[in-house]
N, C-alpha and C positions, 0 to 999 in steps of 0.2 A: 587677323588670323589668331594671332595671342587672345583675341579680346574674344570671339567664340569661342575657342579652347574652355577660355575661364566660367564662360555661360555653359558647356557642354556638360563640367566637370562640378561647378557648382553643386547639384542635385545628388550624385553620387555622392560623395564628400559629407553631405548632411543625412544620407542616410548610412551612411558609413558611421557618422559619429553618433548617431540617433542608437542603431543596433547598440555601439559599445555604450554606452551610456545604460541603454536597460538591462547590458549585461552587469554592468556593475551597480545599477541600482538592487539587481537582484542577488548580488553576494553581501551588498550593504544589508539588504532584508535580510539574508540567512545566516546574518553573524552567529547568530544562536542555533543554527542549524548544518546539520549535515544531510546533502541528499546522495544518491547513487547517483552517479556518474564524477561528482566531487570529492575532495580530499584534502586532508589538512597535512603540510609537509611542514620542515621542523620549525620554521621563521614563526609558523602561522600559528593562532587560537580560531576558535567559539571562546564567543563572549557574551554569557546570559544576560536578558533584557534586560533586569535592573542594576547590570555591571558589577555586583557582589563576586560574582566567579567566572573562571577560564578556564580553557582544556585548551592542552597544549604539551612540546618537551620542555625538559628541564634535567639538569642536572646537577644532584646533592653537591654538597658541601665539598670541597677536598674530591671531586670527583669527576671525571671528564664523560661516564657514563649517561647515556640519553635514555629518560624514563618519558612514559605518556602519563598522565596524570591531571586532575582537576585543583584546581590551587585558587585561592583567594584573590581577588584581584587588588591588590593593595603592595606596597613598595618594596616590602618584606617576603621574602619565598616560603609561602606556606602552605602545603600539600596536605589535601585532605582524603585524597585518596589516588592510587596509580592500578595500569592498566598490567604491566610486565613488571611485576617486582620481581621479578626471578628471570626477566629474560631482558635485561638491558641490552641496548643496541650499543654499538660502539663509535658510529657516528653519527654524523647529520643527515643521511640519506634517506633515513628515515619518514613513513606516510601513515597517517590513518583514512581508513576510508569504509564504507561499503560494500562489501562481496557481493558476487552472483546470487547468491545462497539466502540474502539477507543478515546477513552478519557484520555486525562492526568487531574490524582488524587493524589490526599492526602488521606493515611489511619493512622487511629491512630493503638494503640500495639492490640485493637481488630480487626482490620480491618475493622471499618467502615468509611464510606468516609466523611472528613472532609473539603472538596473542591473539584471539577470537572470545566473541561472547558468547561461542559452543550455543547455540540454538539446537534444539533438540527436533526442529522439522525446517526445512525450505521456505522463505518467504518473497515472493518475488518484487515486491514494493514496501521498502522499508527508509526511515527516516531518522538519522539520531538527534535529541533537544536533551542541550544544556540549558535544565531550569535554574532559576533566581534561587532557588533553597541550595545548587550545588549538586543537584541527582543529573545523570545522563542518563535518558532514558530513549531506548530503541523502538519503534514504533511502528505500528501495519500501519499504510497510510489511506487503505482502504476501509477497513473493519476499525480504525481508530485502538486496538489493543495496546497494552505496554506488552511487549512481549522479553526483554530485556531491561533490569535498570542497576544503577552503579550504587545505588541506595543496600541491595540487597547480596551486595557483597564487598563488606565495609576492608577495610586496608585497619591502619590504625586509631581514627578519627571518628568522632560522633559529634554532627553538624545536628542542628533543628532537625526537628520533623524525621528526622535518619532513625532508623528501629533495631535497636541489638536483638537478636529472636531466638531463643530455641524453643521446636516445636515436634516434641518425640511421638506423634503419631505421624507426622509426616517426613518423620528423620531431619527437617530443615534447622539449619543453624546459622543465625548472621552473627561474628564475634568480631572483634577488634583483636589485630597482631600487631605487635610493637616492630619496627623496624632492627636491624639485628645490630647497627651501628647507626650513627649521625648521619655517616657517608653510606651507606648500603641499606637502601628501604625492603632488602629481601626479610624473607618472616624472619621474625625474633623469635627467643623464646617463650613471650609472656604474651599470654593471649587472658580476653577477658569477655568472658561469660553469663549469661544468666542461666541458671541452676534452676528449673523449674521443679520442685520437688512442692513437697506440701505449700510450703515458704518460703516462695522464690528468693532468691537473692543475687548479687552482683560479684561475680569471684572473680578475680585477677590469678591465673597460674602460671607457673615457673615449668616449662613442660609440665609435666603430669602432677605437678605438686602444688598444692595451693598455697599464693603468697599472701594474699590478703585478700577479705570479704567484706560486704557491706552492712551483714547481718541482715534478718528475714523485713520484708516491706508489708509495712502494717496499714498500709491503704495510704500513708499520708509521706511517710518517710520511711528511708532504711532503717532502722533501732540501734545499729551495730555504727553509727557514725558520729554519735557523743551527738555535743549541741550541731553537729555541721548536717546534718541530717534535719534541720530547720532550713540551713541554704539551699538547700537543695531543690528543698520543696519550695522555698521563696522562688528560686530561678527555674521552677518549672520543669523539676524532673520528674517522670510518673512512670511506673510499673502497671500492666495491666497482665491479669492470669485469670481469664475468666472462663476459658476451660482448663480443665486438667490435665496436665501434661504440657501446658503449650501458656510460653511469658514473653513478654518484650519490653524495653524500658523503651522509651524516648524524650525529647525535651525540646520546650519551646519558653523561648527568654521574654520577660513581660515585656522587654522594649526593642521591637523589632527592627530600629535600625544600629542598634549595637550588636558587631559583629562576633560570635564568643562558640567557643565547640572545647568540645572537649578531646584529648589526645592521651594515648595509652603511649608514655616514651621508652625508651632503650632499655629505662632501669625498672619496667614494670610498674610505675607508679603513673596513674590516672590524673591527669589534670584540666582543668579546666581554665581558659585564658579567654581574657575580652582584651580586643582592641583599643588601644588610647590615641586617641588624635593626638592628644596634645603630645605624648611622649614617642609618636611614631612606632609603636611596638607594643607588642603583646605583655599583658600584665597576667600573674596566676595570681585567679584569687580564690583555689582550693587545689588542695593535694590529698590525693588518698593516703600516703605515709607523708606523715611530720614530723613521728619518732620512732623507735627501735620497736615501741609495744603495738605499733599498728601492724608490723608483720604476722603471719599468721603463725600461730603457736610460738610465738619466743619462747615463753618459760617452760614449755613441754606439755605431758598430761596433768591435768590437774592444779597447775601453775596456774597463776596472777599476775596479769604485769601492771605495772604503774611507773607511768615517765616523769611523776615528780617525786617517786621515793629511790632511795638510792640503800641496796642496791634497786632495778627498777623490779627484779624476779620474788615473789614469795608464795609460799603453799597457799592453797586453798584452807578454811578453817578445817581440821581434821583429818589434815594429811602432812608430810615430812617430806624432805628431801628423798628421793631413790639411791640418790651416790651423792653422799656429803663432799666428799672431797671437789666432785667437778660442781658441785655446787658451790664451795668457797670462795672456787675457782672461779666465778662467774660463768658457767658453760652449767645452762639450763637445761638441755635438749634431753637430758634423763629424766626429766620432770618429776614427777611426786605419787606417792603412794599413799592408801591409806593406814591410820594409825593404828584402829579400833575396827577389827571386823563387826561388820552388821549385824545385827540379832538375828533377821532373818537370813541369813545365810550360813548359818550354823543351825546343827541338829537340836531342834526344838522338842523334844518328846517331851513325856507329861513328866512332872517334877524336876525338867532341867528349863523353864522358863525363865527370862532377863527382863531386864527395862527394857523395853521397847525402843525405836529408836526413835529418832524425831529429826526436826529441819533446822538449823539455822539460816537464817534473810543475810544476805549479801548484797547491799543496796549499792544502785546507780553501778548496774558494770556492763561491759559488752558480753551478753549473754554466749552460750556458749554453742558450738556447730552442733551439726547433728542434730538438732531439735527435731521431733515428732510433734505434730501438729492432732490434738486429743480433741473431738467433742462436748466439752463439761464447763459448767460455768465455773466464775470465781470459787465460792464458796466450796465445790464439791475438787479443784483440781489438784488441792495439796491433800485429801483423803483417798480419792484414786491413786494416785502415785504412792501413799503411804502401804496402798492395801496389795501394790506389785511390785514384788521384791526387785526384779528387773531394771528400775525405776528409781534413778540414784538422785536426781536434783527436779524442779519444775520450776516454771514461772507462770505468773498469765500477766499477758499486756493487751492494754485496752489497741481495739482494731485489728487484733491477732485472733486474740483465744487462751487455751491453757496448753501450755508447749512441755515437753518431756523429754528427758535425758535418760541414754540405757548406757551399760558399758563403760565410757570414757567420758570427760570431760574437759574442752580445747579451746586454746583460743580467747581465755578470759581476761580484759582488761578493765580494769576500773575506771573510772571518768570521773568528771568532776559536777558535770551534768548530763542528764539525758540519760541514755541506754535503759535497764530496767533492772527489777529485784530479783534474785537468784536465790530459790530454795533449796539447801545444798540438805540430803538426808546424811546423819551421823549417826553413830554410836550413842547412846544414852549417857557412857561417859565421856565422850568427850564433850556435849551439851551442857552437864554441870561445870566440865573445867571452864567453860568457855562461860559461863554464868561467875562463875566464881571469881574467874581473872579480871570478868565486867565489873564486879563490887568493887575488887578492887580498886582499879584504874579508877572508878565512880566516887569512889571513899576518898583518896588521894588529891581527885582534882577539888571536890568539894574542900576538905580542907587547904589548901593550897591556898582556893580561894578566898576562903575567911583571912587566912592569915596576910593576904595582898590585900584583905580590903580594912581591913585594920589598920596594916599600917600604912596604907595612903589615905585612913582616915584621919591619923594623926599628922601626917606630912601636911594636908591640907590644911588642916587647923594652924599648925607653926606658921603657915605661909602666908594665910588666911591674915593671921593675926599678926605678922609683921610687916604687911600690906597696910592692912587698917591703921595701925600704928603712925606710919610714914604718910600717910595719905591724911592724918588725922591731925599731922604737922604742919602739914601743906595746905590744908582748907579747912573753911570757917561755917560756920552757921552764916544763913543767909541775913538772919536778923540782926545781926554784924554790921554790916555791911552799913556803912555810913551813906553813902546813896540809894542804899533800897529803897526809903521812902519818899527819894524826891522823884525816883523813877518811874512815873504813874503808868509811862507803857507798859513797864513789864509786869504780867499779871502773874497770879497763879499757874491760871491757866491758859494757853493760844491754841485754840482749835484742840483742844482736848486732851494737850502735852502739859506734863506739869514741867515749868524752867524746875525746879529745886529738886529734881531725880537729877540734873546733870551738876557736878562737883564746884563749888563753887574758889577758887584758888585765889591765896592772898598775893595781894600785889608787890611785897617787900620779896616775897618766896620766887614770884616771877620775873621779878627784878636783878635778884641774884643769882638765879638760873640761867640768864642770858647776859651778865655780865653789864647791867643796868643799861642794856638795849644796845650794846656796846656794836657800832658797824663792821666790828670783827665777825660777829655771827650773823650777820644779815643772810636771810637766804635769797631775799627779793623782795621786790616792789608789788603790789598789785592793784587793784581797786578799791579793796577795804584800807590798803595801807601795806608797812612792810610787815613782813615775817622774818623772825630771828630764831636762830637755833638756840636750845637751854638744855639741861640738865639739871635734874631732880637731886636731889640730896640722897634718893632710893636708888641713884643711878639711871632713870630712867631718859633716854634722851627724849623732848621734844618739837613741836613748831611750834611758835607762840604768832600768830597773828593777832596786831594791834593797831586798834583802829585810827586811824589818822583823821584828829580834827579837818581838815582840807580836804577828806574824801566825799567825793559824792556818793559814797554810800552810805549809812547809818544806820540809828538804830532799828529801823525797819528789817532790813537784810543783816543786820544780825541778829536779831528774836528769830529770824527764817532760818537763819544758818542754823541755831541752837537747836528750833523745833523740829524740824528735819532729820539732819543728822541722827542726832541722839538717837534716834530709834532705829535706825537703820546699819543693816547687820549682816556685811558680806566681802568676803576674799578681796574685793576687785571695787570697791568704796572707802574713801578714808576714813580714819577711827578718830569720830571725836573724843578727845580725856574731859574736856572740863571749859571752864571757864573765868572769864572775871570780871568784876563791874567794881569798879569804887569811883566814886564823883566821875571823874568824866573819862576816867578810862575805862573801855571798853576791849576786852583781851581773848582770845579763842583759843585753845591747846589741841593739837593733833598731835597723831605718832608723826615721829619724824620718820620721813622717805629720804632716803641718806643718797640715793640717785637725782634727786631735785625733778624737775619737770620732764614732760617729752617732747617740747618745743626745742631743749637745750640741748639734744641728740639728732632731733632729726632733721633739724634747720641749718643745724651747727657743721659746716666741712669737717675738721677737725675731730668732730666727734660721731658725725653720724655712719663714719666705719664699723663702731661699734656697735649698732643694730642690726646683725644678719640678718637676713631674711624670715631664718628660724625665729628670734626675736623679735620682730617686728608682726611676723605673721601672730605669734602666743599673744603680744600688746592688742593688737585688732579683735581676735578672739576674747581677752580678758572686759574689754570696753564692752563688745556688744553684751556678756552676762551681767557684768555689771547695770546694765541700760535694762536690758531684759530686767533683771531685779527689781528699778527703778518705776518701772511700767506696768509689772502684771504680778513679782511675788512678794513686793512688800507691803506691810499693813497700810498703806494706802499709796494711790497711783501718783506718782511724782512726776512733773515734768522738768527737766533741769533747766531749760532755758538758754545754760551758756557752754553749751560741751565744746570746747577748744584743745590744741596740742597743750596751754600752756597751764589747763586746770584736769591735765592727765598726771601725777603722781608716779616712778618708780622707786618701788622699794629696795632691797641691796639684790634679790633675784632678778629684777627689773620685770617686777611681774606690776599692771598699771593698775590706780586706783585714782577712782574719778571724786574728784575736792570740788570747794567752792559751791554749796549751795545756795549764795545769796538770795537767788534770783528766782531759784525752785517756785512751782507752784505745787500745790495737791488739788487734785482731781477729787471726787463723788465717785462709789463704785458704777453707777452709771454716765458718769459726765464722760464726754470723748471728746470736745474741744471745748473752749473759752476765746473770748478777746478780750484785748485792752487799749486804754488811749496811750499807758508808759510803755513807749517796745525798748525793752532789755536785751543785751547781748553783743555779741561781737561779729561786725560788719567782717563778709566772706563764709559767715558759720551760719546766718541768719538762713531760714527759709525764707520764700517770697511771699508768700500769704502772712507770716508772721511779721518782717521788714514792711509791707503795702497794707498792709488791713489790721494788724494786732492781733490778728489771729493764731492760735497755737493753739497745737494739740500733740498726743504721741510720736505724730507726724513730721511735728519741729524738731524734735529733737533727732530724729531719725535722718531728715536731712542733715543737720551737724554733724552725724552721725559719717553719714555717707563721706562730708567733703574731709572726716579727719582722717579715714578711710586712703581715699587717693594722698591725702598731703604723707602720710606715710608711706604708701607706695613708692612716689614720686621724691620727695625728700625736698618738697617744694611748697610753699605757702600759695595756698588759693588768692588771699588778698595779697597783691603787689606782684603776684605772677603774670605776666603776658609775654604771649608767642609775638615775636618783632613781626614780622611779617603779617598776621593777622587778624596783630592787637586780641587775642585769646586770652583767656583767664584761665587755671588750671583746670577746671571743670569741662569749658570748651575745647580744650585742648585735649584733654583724655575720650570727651565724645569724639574729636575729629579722628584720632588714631583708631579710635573701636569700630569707626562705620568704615575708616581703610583695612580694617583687619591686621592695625600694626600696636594693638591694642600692648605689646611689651614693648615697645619704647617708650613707655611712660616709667618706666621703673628708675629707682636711682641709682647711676654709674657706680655707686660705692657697694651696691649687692649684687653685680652681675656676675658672681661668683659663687654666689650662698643661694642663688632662689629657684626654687620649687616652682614650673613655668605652668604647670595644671592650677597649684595654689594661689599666684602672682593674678593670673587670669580671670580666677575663681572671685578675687576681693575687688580686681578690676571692677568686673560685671556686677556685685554686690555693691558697691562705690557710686556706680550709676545707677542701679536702681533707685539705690535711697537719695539721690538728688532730682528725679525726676519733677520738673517742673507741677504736676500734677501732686497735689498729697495724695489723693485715691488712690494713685498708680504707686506708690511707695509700700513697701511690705513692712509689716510691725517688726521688731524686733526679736519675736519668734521664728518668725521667720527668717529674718538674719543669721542668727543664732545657728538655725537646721543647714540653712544654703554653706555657710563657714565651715560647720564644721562634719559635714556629709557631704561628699564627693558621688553620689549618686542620687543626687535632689535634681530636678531638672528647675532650672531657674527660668522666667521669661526673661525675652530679650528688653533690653531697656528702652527708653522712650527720653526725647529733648531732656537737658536736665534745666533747672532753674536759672536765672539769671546766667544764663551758658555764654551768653556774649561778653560777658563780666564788662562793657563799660554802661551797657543799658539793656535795660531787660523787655522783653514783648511788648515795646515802642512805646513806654510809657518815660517819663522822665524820674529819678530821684536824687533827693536831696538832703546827703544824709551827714549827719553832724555825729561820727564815730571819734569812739574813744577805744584805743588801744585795752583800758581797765574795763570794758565790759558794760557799761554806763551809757547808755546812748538814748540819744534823741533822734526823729525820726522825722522830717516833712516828706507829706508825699505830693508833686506840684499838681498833678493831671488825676488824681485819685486822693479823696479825702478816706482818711482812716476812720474806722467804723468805731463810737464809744465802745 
């Protein structure tokens, strides 16, 4: 009996779950949709297809009020437009749905309707879709028309593709109204406009009163936005006024998955915000006011403002204060008059004729409101306006026209770039004072300057010549030198450097400079030998590196060091002084870097506190220009061969300078790689094509690049780092973290308080490029350079990096005979190195 029951019931049962199943297959289809008979109650959204946006309730800040509205769909509450700003519900009972009528509504828990999209006729099949731009748009489902959309009547927000409009033949207006409070999205008082007059423009007002404009749009940018009126038009904002009477801006960002709109807030000021992954929240990276003179009129009629002069308020040339006193007072609002009545506005009869009046130029300023927009070219539109008395200032700007001023003039700020030149019409005397005040001031500076160049032409001479002096003490003619001529290496010339342009220093002088090598001053050990600290007799502190019989280096890499260096001339490279040869001492002088290395910071516990983030990021930065100079701006292409932490340099700012060119080679303006049978450098800095084949090119060094890169991030050495569990090397180990996406545990415990997690990310990813196992795949150090130090470079994702396994690299064996001093020899077992 049971057992038929269960066959009886079976079939029901399966089309029982069959029905609900296509029921909810078909509410999963209409996430993006609303149809009649359906309704969104408060719990619930639409969620347009490419998940950018929702519609749904929500309730502001500080607030228990239920508004309907489209919002971003991201973790942060951000509303870019609402349905009842004026009629919030009070609780959750709240529905939106589909009328009889065709209309999409708001019903509160009685059902009565608390918002409509007021259709102006009956629709008996209608559908509403939340698109991927963020529009809701209401839909005949027969005739396919938009017959409603949320685009075309904006709240406070301007998303992509979204169109601010006014169109005074058909009275239509789309504006943006700022919310009246944080907590309360009913209308503010600051709504913003486009002005379709001759020269449209973008006004912000304070109810009826204008706060700030954008100035007239000259096909490419607003003119009234200084240099920012370039972003704008980078990020794709356009004006179109291609009939008469009728304008609309909109904007479309060049990179369509960053999320960014702009927002009219509480305090009238227009901004514009992109989303940062990394920082979880909205960044501004423009503001319509940034100071007191972007508001509209501060300094009154006729006024100038300027935010780097103080005070910021001053007359136009040929005008005065109105009311001195509220002027001393700092209280502009009476603004300014003029001095000198116009010629033509006085009774001109025969025998009572004047000077004529004329223009003084007012360059780079926010032109001023009110422009008339004249038919006339350049050349004719400062003599039209001269020939109508009406006619108080012009300009003409290319993509405009020639523009005209009657009556008043408002709203003038100076800039530092951009904006355009103002022809302000004067009195004839006030054009000579204003000539004459020019000689002036012109007379003044010229002598000024003579007399500053005078006497720092005497200073340099004193300086000049107690330099020479001291220096003259200190070093010798090279035909002195008691081993010049057994030392048949050193020529005249080495590749085209003369040695005897670099100073040649006596050995008793560098002897007592360092306290006759005394291990008091050692700075350290390296491969050429030690290096000790000295002091000149001029005061001057130096490094003296001296070369140690026992080194395996010689005089090879030092003619290289000398040749090299000497010529090369930058912030972020160490400064060779000079030299020294006598019988078999061999002696190198650098400025002293009084921070010693950056192996001794960032290796060091104890010390490497002292590298914040900040610091550490400026070092990374300082390196790749340095390398970049090395590469592509100095008089010939250098490769260094051994770029490590411990031939990085800080100076007392701790700004880095990369030393130790022993090893350097120079490039042919055409050459892009070389090989060799000696591979040079230090084993965990090596690239793999250079360590397996001799091979090097820009690409070498960019790999060292990369690995010095992480070891500063991480505050970890690449060679002798390995992960216990999976025998990793630091390189493998930062790839393993980047493809789990825990790419910030690589950072060192000692900055997890100082670091910048966009920046930290940004050298991560940088770090791994430049070690990728491929040189192809490695980016020059232009590249570097742009990715570091521009947060809106889109970088590719990185690829395997080299030797990533750190005990054996792409199954091949080596065998390598490293020396801490940079000196190495190289077998490779399974790959012979190419001569």
């Amino acid at each position: 009996m049971g057992f038929r029951h269960k066959t009886n019931s079976g079939p029901m049962l399966q089309v029982f779950m069959f029905v609900t199943c296509c029921l909810c297959l078909e509410l999963t289809c209409a996430i993006d949709t609303l149809r009649v008979s359906q309704s969104i109650r408060d719990s619930e959204v639409l969620v347009s297809n490419g998940q950018n946006f929702k519609l749904g309730f929500f309730s502001p800040v500080n607030s228990s009020q239920r508004y309907v509205g489209i919002m971003y769909n991201i973790p942060i509450l951000t509303v870019i437009w609402i349905a009842n700003r004026d009629k919030p519900l009070n609780g959750s009972t709240g529905k939106v749905e589909i009328s009889e009528d065709g209309n999409l509504v708001i019903l509160d828990g009685q059902k009565g309707v608390v918002w409509s999209s007021n259709l102006s006729s009956s629709v008996a099949n209608c559908s509403a879709h939340l698109l991927d731009t963020g529009n809701l748009v209401l839909q005949d489902n027969l005739s396919g028309m938009v017959l409603w959309e949320s685009f075309r009547h904006a709240s406070d927000s301007l998303v992509q593709r979204m169109q601010i409009i006014t169109d005074l033949r058909t009275n239509e207006k789309n504006i943006l109204t700022s919310w009246r409070s944080p907590s309360n999205p009913a209308l503010g008082s600051f709504t913003a406009t486009i002005e379709p007059l001759e020269l449209p423009q973008l006004v912000i007002w304070n109810a009826s009163d204008p706060y700030w404009r954008s100035g007239p749009w000259n096909g490419q940018v607003f003119i009234g936005i200084s240099d920012m009126g370039v972003y704008l038009y980078q990020n794709g904002v356009h004006m179109v006024n291609d009939n008469p009477g009728t304008a609309y801006m909109t904007f479309t960002y060049f990179n369509a998955s960053v999320l960014t709109y702009f927002v009219l807030n509480v305090s009238g000021i227009l901004q514009q915000k992109l989303w940062s992954d990394g920082k979880g929240d909205w960044e501004v990276t423009w503001s319509s006011i940034e100071s007191e003179c972007d508001v509209y009129g501060k300094c009154g009629l006729f006024g100038s403002c300027n935010a780097q002069a103080v005070p910021i308020c001053t007359c136009l040339p040929g005008f005065e204060p109105k009311n001195i006193d509220e002027w001393n007072a700092d209280n502009w609002t009476s603004g300014c008059m003029r001095k000198t009545s116009l010629q033509c506005e006085k009774n001109t009869s025969v025998g009572n004729m004047g000077e004529q009046d004329g223009f003084l130029r007012v360059k780079t300023v926010k032109l001023p409101d009110h422009a008339k927009w004249f038919p006339s070219l350049e050349a004719d539109c400062g003599s039209q306006c001269l020939n109508n008395c009406s006619c108080i200032a012009y300009a003409y700007y290319s993509g405009i026209g020639c523009m005209q001023w009657t009556d008043i003039l408002i709203d003038v700020q100076k800039f530092s770039g951009g904006g355009g030149d103002l022809y302000i019409r004067l009195a004839h005397s006030d054009l000579d004072n204003k000539k004459d005040q020019t000689a002036i001031i012109a007379i003044t500076i010229v002598l000024g300057f003579i007399i500053i160049a005078i006497c720092t032409y005497f200073l340099l001479n004193w300086y000049r010549g107690r330099k020479q002096k001291c220096w003259r003490l200190l070093t010798r003619p090279r035909e002195t030198d008691p081993g010049y001529s057994k030392q048949s290496l050193l020529k005249d010339y080495v590749n085209g450097v003369k040695l005897e342009e670099v100073p040649f220093f006596k050995f008793e002088m560098l002897s007592e400079a360092t306290g006759n090598f005394d291990s008091v001053f050692k700075l350290g050990q390296g491969g050429f030998g030690p290096v000790y600290k000295g002091t000149l007799p001029c005061g001057q502190e130096i490094a003296v590196k001296r070369l140690s019989r026992k080194s395996g280096q010689g005089l090879e890499e030092f003619k290289n060091e000398i040749m090299l260096i000497a010529k090369l001339q930058h912030r972020n490279l160490v400064r060779l002084l000079g030299c020294c040869i006598e019988g078999e001492e061999k002696m190198l002088l650098y400025e002293y870097m009084p921070n010693k290395s950056l192996d001794s910071y960032v290796f060091e516990k104890d010390k490497s506190s002292m590298l914040d983030w900040e610091r550490r990021f400026n070092i990374i930065c300082g390196i790749a220009r340095g390398l970049l100079y090395l590469h592509q701006d100095s008089r010939f292409r250098i490769i260094h061969r051994d770029l490590k932490a411990s031939n990085i340099l800080l100076d007392k700012e701790m700004n880095p300078k990369i030393s130790d060119f022993g090893m350097a080679r120079i490039f042919g303006g055409d050459q892009t790689e070389a090989n060799t049978k000696r591979v040079v450098g230090t084993y965990g800095y090596m690239s793999p094509e250079y360590a397996m084949d001799g091979l090097f090119s820009i690409k070498s060094d960019v790999f060292s690049f990369g690995v010095l890169v992480l070891e500063i991030v991480s505050g970890k050495k690449n060679r002798g780092f390995y992960q216990t569990n999976n025998h990793l090397n630091l390189l493998a180990y930062a790839w393993k973290l980047w493809n789990e996406g825990r790419d910030l545990a690589t950072i060192d415990p000692t900055i997890e308080d100082s670091f910048v997690e966009t920046e930290v990310s940004r050298c991560i990813q940088v770090g791994l490029l430049c070690v990728q196992h491929s040189s192809e795949e490695r980016p020059t150090m232009c590249q570097v350079v742009s990715m570091l130090e521009n947060e809106n470079v889109t970088m590719p994702e990185p690829q395997e990096p080299g030797f990533y396994t750190g005990r054996s690299a792409a199954g091949f064996a080596v065998s390598l005979d490293w020396n801490e001093d940079s000196v190495n020899g190289l077998t490779v077992t399974t790959l012979s190195g190419r001569a």
